[in-house]
N, C-alpha and C positions, 0 to 999 in steps of 0.2 A: 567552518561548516559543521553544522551540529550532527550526532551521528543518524538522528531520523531524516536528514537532508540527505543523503545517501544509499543509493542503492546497495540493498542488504540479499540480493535473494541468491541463493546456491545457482551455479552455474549451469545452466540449461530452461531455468526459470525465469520469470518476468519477476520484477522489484514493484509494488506495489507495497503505499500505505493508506491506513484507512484511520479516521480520526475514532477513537473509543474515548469513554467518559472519563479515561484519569492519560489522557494526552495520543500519540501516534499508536497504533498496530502495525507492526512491520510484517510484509507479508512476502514471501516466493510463491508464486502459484504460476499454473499451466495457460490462467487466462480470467476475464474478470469475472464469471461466476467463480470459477474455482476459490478466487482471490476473497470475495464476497463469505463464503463457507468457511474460510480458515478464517478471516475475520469473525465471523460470527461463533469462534470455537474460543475467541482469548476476552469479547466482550459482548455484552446484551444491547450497548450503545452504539450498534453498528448501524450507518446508516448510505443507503447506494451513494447516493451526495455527495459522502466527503470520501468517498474512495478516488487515489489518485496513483496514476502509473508514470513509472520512472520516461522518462524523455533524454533517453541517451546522445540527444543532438546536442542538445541544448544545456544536458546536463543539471535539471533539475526536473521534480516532480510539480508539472503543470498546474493549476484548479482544474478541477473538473466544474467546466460550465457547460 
């Protein structure tokens, strides 16, 4: 499993990645605006779309359709 396949977020945070123009943004945020902002703090290519929240069931991050 590659390490953007993995939920990365500090403990009390949701795992959330969002695609930016040079591959994954790895995010911990309080929820998907929040998530949305910090993405949009590490790239200009941030786009609602491809933001994708960690699926603890399941154990991977979903598509967002």
């Amino acid at each position: 499993m590659n390490l953007t396949d993995k939920p990365l977020a500090a403990p009390g945070l949701i795992s959330y990645r969002c695609k930016g123009r040079f591959g994954w943004v790895m995010i911990g945020a309080k929820d998907r605006e929040d998530a949305l902002k910090e993405a949009r703090r590490s790239s200009d290519f941030v786009k609602t779309e491809t933001l994708e929240v960690w699926d603890g069931e399941k154990y991977r991050y979903p598509p967002n359709h």
